[in-house]
N, C-alpha and C positions, 0 to 999 in steps of 0.2 A: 504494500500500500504506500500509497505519494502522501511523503508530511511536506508541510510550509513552515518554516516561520513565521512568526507574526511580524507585521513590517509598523513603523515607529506610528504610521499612518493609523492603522489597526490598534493600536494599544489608546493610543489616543481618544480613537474615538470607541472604545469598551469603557474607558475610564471615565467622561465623559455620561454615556448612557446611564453607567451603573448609579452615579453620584444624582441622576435623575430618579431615581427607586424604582429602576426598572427589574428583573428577575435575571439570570444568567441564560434561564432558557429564551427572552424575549432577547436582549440582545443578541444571544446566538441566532437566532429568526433573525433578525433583523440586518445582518451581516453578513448574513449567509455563513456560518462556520459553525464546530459541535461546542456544546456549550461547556464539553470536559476541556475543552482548550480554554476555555476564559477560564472556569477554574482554579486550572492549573497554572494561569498567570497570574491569577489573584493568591496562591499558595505561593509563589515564587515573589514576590514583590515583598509579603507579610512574612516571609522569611526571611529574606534581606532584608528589611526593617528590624526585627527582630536582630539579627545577628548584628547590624553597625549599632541599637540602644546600646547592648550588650556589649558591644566594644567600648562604645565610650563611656558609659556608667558602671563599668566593670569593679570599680571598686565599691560602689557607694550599692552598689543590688549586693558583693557578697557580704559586707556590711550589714544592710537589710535585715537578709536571707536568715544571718547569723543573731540579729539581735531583738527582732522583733518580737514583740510578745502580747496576743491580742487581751492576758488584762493587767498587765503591768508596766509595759512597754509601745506606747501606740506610733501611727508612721511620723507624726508630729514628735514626737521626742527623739526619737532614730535619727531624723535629718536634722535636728538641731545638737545633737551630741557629735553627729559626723560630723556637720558645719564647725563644730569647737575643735574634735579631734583633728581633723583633715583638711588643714585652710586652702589649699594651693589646688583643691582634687573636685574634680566635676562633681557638683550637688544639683539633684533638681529642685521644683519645688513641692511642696504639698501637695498642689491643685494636680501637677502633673504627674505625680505617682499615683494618686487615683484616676484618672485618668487612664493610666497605662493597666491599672487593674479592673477598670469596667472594661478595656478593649481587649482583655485576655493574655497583655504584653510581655507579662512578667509571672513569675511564680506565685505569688500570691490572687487570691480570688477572693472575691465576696464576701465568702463565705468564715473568713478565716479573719473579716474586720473586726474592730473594738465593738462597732455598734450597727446592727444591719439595717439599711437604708432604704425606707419604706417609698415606695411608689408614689409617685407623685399625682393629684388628685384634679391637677390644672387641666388637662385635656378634656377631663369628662365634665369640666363646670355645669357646661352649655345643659349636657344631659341632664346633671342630677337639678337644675332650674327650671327644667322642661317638665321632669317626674313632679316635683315638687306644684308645679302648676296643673300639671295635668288631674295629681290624685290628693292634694291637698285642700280641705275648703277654704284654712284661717292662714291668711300670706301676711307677709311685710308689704305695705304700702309701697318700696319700692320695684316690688313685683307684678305694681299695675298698669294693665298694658298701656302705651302711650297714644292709644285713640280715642280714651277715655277720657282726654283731657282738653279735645277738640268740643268737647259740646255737643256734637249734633248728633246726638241719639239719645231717645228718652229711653228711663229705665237705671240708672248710674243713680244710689242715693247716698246719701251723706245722712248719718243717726246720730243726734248728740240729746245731750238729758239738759233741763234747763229747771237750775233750782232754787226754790224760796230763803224762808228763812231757815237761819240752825238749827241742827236739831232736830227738823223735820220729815216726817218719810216719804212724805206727798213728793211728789218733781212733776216736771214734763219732762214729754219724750218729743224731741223733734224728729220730722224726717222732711228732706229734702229734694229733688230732683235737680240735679245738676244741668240738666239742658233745660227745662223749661222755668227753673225754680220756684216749680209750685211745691207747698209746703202744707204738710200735714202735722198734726198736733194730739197728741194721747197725755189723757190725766192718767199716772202712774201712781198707786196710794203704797207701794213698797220698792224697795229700792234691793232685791233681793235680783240675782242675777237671772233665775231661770223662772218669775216671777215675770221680771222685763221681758224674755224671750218669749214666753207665749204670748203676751202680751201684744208685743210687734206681733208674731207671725198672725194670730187671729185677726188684727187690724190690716193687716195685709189681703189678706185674702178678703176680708169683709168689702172692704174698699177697692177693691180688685184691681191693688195698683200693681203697675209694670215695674218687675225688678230682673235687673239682668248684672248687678254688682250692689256691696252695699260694702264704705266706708266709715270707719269708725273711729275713735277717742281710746285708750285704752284705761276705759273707766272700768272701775269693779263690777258695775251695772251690766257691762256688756259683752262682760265673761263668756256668758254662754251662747250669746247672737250668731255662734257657727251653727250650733240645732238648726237655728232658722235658715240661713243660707245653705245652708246642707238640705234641707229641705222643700227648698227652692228650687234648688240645685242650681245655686250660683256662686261666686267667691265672694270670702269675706276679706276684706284689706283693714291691716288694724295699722295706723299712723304711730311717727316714731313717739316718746316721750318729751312733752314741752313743745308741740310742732304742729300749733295751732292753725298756722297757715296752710298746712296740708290738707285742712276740712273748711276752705278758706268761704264758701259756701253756704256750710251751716249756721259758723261765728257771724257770718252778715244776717241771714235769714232770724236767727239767736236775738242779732240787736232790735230787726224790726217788730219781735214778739214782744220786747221788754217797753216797745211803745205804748203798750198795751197793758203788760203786768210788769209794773218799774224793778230794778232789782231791790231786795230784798223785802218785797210782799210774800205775803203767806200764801202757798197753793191748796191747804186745809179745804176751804171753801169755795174754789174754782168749780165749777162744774165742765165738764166732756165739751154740752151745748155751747157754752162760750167760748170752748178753746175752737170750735167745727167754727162759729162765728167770727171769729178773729184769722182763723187760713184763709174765710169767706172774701176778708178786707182785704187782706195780704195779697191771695192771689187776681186779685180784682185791678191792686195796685197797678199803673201804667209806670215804666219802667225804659227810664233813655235808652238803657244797652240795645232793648228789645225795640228802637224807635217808636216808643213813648206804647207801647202793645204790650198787655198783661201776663201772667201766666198763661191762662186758660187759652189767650189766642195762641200761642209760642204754643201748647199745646197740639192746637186741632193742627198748624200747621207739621207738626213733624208726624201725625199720626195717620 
């Protein structure tokens, strides 16, 4: 049988391919030649590599070889006892004798370090954010998608509790809609967590409003509000601590309630009727953002 050498043209363009992450059998395809010939030039290269480290670090590997000690003696001490011992004699550095032990270059392996070096978790972020959204109800706010913040879809609500004086168990419960900002209003007579959640969710369905996310405080009150969102089946986004701006929505809609019931009135004696009477106003209100048009109209148009 007819051999060839490889011509400098040839090595070139294997070294080339391969550095592309291609396979040894795709280049061989692609070159027309058996892919035991790249191989064996790749065996032949990583041997003479091999054999000139060897030459020139010849003292500092049997050094090493001789004094390492994986729990008493780590590669950080070896090359700085060498460096004292051996001033005039080729030393690498840290970074590159591990280096030459992830590539296989030298006698020692992995397996034989002070401490074994856990996989690193960076490539799979994108996944475990994607799992996390995909099978999780209760997210971090910063894991709300960024069309939610365009306004134009109804269904996006903001829940904040709005409360009297001290002491008291009574609250309100606001809710929001972030594109049309109409606003809904629940007298709450305990402040217990899974108390609040039924609470919303019956008021939800009773008023048969449109939820397709709901944004939240991370108030004690609304502990449990994933029930409801999970129940909904839609996510819940709890905002960071101190980061009022993030429910920038509710805190405005919050102030226009208080025109109504100033802060620190008692909600003891509010009735449901007054609060339905006061969204009545609210949402009635004409509003410049909206070119001087209500809720209700901002409404019928996106629906």
């Amino acid at each position: 049988m007819h051999y060839t050498q490889l011509t400098i043209e040839k090595k070139a363009q294997i070294d080339i391919l391969l550095e592309q992450g291609l396979s040894m059998r795709k280049v061989a395809a692609i070159l027309g030649i058996s892919h035991s010939t790249i191989s064996r030039y790749k065996a032949g290269i990583y041997k003479k590599r091999k054999l000139n480290l060897e030459k020139k670090y010849d003292i500092f590997l049997r050094y090493l070889y001789s004094h390492y000690d994986r729990k008493t003696c780590s590669i950080e001490i070896c090359i700085y006892k060498f460096k004292k011992q051996y001033l005039n004699i080729n030393c690498p550095t840290v970074k590159q004798v591990y280096n030459w032990i992830n590539n296989g270059k030298i006698e020692l392996t992995k397996n034989n370090l002070c401490y074994k070096k856990h996989k690193s978790n960076k490539s799979n972020m994108m996944s475990h954010t994607k799992w996390n959204f995909d099978n999780k109800t209760v997210l971090p706010i910063s894991l709300r998608p960024k069309y939610i913040n365009k306004r134009d879809e109804l269904g996006h609500l903001e829940i904040d509790s709005i409360l009297g004086k001290r002491n008291e168990y009574q609250s309100i419960i606001s809710i929001v809609d972030r594109c049309s900002r109409k606003v809904w209003l629940i007298k709450a007579e305990y402040k217990n967590e899974y108390y609040i959640d039924k609470l919303i969710y019956n008021f939800i369905l009773k008023n048969e409003i449109l939820v397709r996310s709901i944004t939240v405080d991370n108030g004690l009150e609304f502990q449990a509000l994933g029930l409801t969102a999970k129940k909904l089946g839609v996510k819940l986004y709890k905002c960071d601590p101190y980061c009022s701006f993030q429910r920038g929505t509710n805190e405005r809609t919050n102030a226009l309630v208080r025109r109504f019931i100033p802060k620190g009135s008692s909600m003891r004696y509010i009735s449901q009727v007054y609060l339905d009477n006061i969204c009545f106003e609210i949402n009635c209100m004409p509003r410049k953002m909206f070119d001087y048009k209500c809720s209700f109209d901002v409404q019928l148009k996106y629906n």
